[in-house]
N, C-alpha and C positions, 0 to 999 in steps of 0.2 A: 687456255682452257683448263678447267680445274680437274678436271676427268684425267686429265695425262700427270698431275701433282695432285695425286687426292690426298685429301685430309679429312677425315670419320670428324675430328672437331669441327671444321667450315661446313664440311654438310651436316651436321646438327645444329650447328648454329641457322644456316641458311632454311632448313626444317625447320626449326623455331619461329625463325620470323615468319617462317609464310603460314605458320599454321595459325600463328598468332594472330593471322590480318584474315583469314579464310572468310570469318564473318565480321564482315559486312560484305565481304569481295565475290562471294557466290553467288550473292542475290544483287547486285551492281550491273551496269552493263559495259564497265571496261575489263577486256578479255586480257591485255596484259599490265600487270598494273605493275609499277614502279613501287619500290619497298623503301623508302625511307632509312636514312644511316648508312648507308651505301658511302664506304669508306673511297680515296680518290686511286689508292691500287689495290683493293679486292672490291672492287664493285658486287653490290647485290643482284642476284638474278631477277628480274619482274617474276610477280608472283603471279603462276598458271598452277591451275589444280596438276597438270600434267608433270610441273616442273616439283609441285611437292610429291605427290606419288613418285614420281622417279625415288626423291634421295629418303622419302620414308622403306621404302623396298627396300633399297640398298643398306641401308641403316642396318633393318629388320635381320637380312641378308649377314651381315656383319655383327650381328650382335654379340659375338664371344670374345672381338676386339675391341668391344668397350668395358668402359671402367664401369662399377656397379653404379656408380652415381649417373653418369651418361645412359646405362639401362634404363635408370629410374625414369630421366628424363627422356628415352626415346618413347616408354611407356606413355607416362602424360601428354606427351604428343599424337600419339597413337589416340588415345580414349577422348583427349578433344577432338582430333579428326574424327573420329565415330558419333562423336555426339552431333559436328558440323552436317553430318550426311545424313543421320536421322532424321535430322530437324527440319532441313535446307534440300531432299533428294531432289525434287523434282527438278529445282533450279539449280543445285548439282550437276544432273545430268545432262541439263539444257547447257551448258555452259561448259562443260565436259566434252562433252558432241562440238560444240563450235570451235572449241580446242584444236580437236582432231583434224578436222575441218580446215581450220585457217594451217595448221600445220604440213598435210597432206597438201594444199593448193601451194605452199612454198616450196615444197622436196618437187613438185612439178615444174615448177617453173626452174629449180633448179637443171633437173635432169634438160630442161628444153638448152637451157643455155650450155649444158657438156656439149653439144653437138655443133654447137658456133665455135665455144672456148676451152678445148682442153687441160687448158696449163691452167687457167682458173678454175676450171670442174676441179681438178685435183688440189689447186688450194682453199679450196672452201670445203672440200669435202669432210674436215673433221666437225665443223659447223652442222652440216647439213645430217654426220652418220648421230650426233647429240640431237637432233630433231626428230630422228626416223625412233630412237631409241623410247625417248617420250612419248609419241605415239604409241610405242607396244606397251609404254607400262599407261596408257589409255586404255587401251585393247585386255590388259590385263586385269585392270579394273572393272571394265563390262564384262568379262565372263563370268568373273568370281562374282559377282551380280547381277548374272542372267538377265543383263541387258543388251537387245538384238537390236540390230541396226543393219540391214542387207547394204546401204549407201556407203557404209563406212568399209565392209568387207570389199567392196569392189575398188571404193578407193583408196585401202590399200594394196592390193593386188596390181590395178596402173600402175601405183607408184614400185611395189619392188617387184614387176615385169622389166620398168625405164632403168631401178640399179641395175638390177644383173647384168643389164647392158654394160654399165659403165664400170663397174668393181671389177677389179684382178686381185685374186684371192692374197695376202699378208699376212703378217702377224698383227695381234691384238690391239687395237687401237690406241685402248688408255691403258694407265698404270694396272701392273704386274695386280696389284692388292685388289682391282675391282672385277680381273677376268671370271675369279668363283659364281659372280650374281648373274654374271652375263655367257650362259653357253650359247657355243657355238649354234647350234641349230636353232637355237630362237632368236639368238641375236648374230646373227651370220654378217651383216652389213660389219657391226666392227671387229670381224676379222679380214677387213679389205682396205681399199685404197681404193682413188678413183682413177684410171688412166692418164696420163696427163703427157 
């Protein structure tokens, strides 16, 4: 998982490409789409609006540990993402939402299987606390956008009623350099572990 070895160059780069493919991929109806170049040991991530918002924030987040040239280019990443949501909102946000959605119904089914499988709740659980994560920087992107959704507030409230079940409080999940983007009270899940 690259969250636990980050590198500010791989998430720019992996920001690059997905922003690069944004359009046609917002207004498409495959939700996770496969990036192309996807080397045989740093595989690309599928590109979900959810999964560029993540490492654009982080980025954004980090910005004084980039080199002026890397600003440059977070920059133009940034003002093409803006232009893609302009253009593209509506089916943006429909595609955004279903994001959420397909994401929140996997941390569910998750949570069902802690209760059969402990020792596997606890090995998937860094998988599962990088999906809960995306989801908030979903959530983050509707506020700052005054877009309401009461379905989504409920369904994440299930789902971190089911953690708090299973998480026993730890240290920081991923590497030292990314704890700054992620506090604790927003993002509580990775300062935990799952039971196991």
């Amino acid at each position: 998982m690259s969250e636990r070895r980050y590198s500010l160059q791989t998430d720019l780069q992996e920001a690059q490409r997905m922003v690069e493919a944004l359009d046609p991929y917002v207004y498409q109806d495959q939700l996770y789409m496969p990036i192309s170049g996807s080397g045989l040991f740093s595989p690309m991530p599928a590109l979900t609006i959810g999964a560029m918002l993540l490492r654009l924030r982080r980025l954004e987040a980090l910005r004084d540990q980039l080199t002026p040239a890397q600003q440059s280019e977070l920059d133009a990443l940034e003002s093409r993402h803006q232009k893609v949501w302009e253009e593209w909102h509506v089916h943006y946000e429909r595609k955004l939402m279903e994001e959420a959605k397909s994401r929140l119904k996997l941390l569910t089914s998750y949570i069902e299987d802690c209760k059969e499988d402990a020792r596997g709740c606890a090995g998937n659980y860094p998988a599962e606390a990088l999906r809960r994560t995306i989801v908030q920087e979903i959530i983050i992107f509707v506020e700052q956008h005054d877009i309401h959704s009461a379905e989504l507030d409920r369904s994440v409230a299930r789902v971190d009623s089911g953690l708090h079940g299973i998480i026993r409080r730890d240290g920081f999940l991923w590497s030292p350099q990314l704890q700054p983007v992620y506090p604790a009270d927003t993002f509580w899940w990775l300062y935990g572990a799952a039971s196991g």
